[in-house]
C-alpha positions in Angstrom: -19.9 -13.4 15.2 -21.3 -13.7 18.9 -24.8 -14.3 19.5 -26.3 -11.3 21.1 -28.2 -12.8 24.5 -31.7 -11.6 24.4 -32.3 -8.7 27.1 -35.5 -8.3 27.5 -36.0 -10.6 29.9 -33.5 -9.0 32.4 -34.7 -5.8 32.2 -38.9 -6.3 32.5 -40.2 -6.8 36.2 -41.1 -10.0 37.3 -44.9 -11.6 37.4 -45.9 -12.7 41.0 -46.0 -16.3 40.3 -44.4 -17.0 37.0 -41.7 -19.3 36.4 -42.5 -21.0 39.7 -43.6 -24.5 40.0 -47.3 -25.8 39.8 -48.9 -26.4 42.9 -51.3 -29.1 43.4 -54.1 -27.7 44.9 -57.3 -29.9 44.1 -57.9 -33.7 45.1 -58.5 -33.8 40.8 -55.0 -32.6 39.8 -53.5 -35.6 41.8 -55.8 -38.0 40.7 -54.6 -36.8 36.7 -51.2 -37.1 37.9 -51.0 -40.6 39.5 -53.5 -41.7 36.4 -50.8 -40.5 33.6 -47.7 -41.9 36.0 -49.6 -45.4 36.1 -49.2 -46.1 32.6 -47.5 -48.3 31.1 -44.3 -50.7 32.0 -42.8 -49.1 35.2 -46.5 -47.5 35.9 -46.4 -48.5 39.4 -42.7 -47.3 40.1 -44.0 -43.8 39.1 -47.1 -44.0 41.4 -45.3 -45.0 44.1 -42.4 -42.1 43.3 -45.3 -39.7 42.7 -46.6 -41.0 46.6 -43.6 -40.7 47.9 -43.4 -36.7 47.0 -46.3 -35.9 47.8 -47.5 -38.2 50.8 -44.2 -38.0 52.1 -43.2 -34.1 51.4 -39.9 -35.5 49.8 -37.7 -33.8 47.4 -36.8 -36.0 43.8 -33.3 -36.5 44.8 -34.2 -37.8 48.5 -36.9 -40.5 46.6 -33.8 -41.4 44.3 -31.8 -42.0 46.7 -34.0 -44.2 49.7 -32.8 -47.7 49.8 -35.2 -50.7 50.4 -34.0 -51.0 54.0 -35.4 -47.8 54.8 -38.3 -48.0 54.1 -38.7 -51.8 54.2 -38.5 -53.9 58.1 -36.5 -56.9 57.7 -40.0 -59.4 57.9 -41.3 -57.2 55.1 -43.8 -54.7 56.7 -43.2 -51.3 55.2 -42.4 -48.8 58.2 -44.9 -45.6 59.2 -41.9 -43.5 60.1 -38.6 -43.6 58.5 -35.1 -41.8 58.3 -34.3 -39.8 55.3 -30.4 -39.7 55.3 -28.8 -36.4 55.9 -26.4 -36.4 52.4 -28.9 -36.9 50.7 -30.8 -33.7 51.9 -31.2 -29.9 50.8 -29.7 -29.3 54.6 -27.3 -32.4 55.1 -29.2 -33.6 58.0 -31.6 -36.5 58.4 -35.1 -35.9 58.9 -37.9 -37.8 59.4 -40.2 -39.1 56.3 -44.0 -40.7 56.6 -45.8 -43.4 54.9 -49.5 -43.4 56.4 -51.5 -43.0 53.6 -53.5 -46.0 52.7 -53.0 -45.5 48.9 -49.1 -44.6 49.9 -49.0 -47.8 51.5 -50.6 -50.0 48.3 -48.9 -48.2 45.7 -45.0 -48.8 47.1 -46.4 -52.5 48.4 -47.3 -53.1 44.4 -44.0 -51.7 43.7 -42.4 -54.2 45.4 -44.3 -57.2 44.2 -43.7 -55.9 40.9 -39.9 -56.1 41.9 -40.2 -59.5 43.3 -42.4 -60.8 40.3 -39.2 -59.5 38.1 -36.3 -60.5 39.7 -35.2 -56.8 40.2 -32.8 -57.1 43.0 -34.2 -59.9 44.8 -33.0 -61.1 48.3 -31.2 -64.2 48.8 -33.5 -65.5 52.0 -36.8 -63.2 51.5 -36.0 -60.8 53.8 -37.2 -57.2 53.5 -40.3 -58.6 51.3 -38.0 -60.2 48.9 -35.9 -57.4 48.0 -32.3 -56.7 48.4 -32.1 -54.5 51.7 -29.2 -52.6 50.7 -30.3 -52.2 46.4 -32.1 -48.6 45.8 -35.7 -48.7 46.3 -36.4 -47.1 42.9 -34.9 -48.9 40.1 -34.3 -48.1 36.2 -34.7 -50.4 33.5 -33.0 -50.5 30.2 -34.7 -53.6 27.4 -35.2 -56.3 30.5 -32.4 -55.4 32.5 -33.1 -53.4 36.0 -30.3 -51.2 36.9 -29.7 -48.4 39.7 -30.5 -44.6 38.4 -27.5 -42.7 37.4 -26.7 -39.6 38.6 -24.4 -36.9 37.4 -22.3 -34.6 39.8 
């Protein structure tokens, strides 16, 4: 026998506002949220992810995919102004992404050490701070070992 698909749902009006996503808007709600991301192993990958959306106004998938060489120069400072790649977009077309923050800045600069202190995709000559240019700027890690994030099409 089928199961009957609930109805209700489709037939009651909508609420202004629900099944929308939260919206930080109080200085507080951040300061939970980079608090709880800070935790534990890869605590300062998910700060500087959580920076990333919100000092940079990028979507998850456009963080995902960012490579160490764009947001990394090649003597290791980490660029103001960057190029978010078009495939990677909602739109298919590249955009331009910011990093002026001061607590942007320190969290993906900790990141990086972090990488560096690892041996997460480490540069042969210690160019681009260490790191790989062309290895994804967030990593994964599975026991010890660091691996790109997978993604499903």
């Amino acid at each position: 026998m089928p199961k009957l698909r609930p109805t209700r749902r489709l037939l009651a009006k909508p609420e202004h506002g629900r099944g929308k996503a939260q919206v930080v808007d109080r200085p507080g709600q951040l300061t939970h949220i980079l608090w709880a991301a800070s935790r534990g192993d890869l605590g300062r990958r998910n700060v500087a992810v959580i920076w990333m959306l919100f000092g940079s106004g990028m979507r998850v998938n456009e963080v995902a995919h960012l490579k160490v060489s764009d947001v990394f120069y090649r003597d290791g400072t980490l660029k103001e102004v960057f190029m978010v790649r078009g495939p990677t977009t909602k739109t298919d077309q590249h955009r331009p992404g910011f990093i002026l923050a001061r607590q942007h800045r320190e969290a993906l600069i900790a990141w990086r050490d972090q990488r560096v202190a690892e041996g997460a995709f480490t540069s042969q000559d210690g160019s681009y701070g260490g790191l790989d240019p062309d290895s994804d700027l967030i990593l994964g890690r599975r026991g010890k070992a660091w691996r790109k994030l997978a993604f499903n099409d």
